[in-house]
C-alpha positions as a Python dict, from the first residue, in 0.01 Angstrom:
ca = {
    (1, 'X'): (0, 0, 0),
    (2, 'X'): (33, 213, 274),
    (3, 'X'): (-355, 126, 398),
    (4, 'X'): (-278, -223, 380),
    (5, 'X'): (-9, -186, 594),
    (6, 'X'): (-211, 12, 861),
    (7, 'X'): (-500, -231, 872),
    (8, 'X'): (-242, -533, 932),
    (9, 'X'): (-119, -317, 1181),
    (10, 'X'): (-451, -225, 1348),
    (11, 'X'): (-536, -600, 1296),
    (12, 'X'): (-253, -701, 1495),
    (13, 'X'): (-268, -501, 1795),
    (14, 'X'): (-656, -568, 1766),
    (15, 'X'): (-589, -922, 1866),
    (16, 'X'): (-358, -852, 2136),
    (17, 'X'): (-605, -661, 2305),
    (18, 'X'): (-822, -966, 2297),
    (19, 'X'): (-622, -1214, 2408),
    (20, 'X'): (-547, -963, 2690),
    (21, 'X'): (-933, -927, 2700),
    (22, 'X'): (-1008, -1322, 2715),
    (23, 'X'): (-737, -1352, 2977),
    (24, 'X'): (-894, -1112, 3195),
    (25, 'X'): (-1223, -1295, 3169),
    (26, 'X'): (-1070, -1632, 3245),
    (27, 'X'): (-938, -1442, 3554),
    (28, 'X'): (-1318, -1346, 3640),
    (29, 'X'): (-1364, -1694, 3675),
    (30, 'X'): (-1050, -1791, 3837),
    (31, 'X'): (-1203, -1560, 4098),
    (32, 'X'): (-1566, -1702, 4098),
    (33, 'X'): (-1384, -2072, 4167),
    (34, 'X'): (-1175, -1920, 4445),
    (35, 'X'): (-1465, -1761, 4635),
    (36, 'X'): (-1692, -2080, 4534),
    (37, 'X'): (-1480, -2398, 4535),
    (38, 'X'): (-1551, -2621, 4277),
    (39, 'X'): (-1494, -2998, 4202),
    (40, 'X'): (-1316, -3112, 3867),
    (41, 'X'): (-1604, -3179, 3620),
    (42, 'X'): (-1721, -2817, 3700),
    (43, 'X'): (-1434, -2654, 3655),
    (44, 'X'): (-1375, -2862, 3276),
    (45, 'X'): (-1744, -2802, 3181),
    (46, 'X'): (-1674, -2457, 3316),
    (47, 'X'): (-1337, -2370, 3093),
    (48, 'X'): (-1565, -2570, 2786),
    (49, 'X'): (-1809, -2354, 2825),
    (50, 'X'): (-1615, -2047, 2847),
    (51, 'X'): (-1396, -2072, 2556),
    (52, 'X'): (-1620, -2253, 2339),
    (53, 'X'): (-1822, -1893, 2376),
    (54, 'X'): (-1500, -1685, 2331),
    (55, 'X'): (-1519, -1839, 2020),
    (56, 'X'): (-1779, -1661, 1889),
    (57, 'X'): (-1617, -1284, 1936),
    (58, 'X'): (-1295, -1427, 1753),
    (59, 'X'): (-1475, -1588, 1507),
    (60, 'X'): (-1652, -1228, 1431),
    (61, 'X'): (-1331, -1016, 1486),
    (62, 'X'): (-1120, -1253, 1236),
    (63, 'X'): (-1446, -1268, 984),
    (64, 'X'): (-1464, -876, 974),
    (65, 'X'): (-1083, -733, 956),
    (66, 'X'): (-957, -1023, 763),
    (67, 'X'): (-1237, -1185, 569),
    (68, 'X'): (-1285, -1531, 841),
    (69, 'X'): (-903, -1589, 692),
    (70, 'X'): (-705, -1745, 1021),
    (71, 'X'): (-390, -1570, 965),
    (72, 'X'): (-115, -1712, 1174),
    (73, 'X'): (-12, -1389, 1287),
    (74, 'X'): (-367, -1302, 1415),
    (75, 'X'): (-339, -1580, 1656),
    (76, 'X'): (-16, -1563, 1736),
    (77, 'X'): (-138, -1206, 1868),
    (78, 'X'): (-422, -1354, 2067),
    (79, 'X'): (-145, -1578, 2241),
    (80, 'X'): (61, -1250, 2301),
    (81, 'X'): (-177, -1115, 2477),
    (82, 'X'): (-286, -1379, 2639),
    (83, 'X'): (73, -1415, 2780),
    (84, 'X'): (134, -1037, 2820),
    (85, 'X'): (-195, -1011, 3037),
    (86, 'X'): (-87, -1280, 3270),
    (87, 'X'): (278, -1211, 3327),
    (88, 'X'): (167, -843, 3330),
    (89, 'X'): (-123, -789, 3512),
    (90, 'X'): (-306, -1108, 3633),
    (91, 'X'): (-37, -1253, 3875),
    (92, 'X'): (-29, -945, 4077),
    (93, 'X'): (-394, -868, 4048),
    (94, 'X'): (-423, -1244, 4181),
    (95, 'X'): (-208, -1209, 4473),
    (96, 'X'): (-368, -847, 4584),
    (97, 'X'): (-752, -1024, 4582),
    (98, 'X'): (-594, -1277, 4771),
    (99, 'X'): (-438, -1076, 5060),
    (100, 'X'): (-724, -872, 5080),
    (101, 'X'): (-1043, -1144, 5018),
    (102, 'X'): (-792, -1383, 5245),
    (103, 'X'): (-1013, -1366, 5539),
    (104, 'X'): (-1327, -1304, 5368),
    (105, 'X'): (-1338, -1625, 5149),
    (106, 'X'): (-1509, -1887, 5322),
    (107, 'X'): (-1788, -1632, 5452),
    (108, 'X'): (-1840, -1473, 5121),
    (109, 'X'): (-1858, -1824, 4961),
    (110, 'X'): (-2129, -1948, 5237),
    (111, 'X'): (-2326, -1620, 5194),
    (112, 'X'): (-2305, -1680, 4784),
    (113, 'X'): (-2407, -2054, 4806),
    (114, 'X'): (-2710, -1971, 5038),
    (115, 'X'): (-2823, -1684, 4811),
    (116, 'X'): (-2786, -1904, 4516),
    (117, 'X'): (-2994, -2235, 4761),
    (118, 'X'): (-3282, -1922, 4810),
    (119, 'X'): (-3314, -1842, 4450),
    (120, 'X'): (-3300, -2170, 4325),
    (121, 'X'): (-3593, -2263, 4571),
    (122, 'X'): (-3752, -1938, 4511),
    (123, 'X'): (-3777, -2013, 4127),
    (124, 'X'): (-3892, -2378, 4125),
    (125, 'X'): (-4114, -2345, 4419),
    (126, 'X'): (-3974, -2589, 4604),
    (127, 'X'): (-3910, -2564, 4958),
    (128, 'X'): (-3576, -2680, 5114),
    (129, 'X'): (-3650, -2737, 5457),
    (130, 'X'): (-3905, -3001, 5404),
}
């Protein structure tokens, strides 16, 4: 009995580290559409694409500690952590990046977008200045 327990246990905190985890990578990309504005069909096939992939590692972590069994306390973890991350850590993360990229943004976002225009024209062999 006393196994059980500790698994459940270890299960638990398990998915509070990921929602932590998937929070953290949302804020990746929070920061990707800050430096690179973005218009609103990018940003929703953006957030589709990103937790229709986070999908997968959940899908793994729930089918090897509990058998692909959605328990509700396994995602009421993942929301724990997801809530714990951003009242914790992300909102003053957030607001640090932002006084100190402040000044940088719009010149880090130019040099990005022309990088990205150069590979892009680089890779398909077309030239832009035609």
């Amino acid at each position: 009995m006393k196994q059980v327990i500790q698994d459940q246990v270890y299960f638990q905190i398990t998915t509070l580290c990921a929602g932590m985890f998937m929070m953290f990578g949302y804020d990746i990309l929070r920061l990707w559409r800050w430096l690179i504005p973005h218009g609103r069909i990018w940003v929703w096939v953006e957030d589709i694409l990103y937790w229709s992939m986070l999908s997968i590692p959940v899908f793994i972590l729930f089918f090897q500690m509990i058998d692909g069994v959605p328990r509700w306390y396994g995602i009421v973890g993942m929301l724990a952590g997801g809530i714990l991350y951003e009242a914790g850590i992300s909102i003053p993360l957030r607001t640090g990046l932002q006084k100190i990229l402040g000044k940088y943004n719009k010149k880090i976002g130019f040099r990005v977008a022309k990088l990205a225009k150069m590979l892009y024209s680089k890779i398909t062999g077309s030239n832009s200045k035609s």
